[in-house]
C-alpha positions as CSV (number, residue, x, y, z in Angstrom):
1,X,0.0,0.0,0.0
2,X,2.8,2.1,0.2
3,X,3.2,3.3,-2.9
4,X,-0.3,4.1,-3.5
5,X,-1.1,5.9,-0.6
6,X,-0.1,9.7,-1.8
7,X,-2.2,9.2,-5.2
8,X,-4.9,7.8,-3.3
9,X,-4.9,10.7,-1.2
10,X,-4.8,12.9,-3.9
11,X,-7.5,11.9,-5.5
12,X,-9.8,11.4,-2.3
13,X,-9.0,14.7,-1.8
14,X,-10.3,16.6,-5.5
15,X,-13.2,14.3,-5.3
16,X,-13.8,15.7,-1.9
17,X,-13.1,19.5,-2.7
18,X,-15.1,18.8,-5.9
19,X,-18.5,17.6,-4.2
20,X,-18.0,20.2,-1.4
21,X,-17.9,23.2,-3.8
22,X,-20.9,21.8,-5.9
23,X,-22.5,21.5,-2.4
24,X,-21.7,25.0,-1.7
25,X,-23.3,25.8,-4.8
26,X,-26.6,23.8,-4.9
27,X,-26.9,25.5,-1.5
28,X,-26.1,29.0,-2.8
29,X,-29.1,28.8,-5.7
30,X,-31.0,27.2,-3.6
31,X,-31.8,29.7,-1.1
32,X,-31.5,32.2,-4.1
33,X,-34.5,30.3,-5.8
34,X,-37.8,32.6,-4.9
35,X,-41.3,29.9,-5.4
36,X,-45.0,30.4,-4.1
37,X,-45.1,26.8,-3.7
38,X,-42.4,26.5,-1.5
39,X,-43.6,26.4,2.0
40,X,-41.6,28.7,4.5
41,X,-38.6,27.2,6.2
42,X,-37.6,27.7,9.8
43,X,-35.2,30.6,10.7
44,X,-32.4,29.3,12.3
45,X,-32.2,26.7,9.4
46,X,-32.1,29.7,6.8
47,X,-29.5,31.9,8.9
48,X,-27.0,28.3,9.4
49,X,-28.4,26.5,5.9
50,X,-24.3,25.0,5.6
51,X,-23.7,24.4,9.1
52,X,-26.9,22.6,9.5
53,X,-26.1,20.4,6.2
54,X,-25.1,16.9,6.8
55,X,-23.3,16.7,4.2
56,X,-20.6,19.4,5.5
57,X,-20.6,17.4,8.8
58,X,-19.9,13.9,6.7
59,X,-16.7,16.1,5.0
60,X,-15.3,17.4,8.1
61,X,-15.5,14.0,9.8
62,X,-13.8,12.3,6.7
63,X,-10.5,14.9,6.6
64,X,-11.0,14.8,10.6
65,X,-10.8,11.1,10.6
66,X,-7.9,11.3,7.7
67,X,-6.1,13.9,8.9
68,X,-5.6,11.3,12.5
69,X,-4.8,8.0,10.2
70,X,-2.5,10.6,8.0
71,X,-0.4,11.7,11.4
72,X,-0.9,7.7,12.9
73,X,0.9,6.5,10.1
74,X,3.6,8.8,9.5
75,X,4.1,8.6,13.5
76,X,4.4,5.0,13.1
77,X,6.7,5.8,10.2
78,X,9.5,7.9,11.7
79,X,9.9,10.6,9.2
């Protein structure tokens, strides 16, 4: 595994930045978006709409969880 660890990394992390930014966007136009049908939706959800998403807490528990394998192994490693 040792030699595929960096480019598995690397690509865990664009796919990552990818899907977080196109998050960040679907969010963005859809709080923009302005309907009659919609029904209203609370105000604390409005005011913290990316802080409530669960998919930011699923992100910052994967590079949380990373980051502490990242730093296990290279402690194990003795770089």
């Amino acid at each position: 595994m040792g030699m595929w660890l960096i480019p598995l990394l690397i690509t865990v992390t664009v796919i990552s930045v990818i899907s977080f930014v196109s998050t960040l966007r679907i969010a963005k136009m859809t709080s923009e978006r302005q309907s009659e049908m919609d029904t209203p939706i609370s105000e604390t959800v409005e005011e913290y709409s990316t802080v409530l998403n669960p998919v930011v807490w699923v992100y910052a528990l994967f590079f949380a969880f990373t980051g502490v394998m990242i730093f296990y192994y290279w402690s194990q490693a003795g770089y």
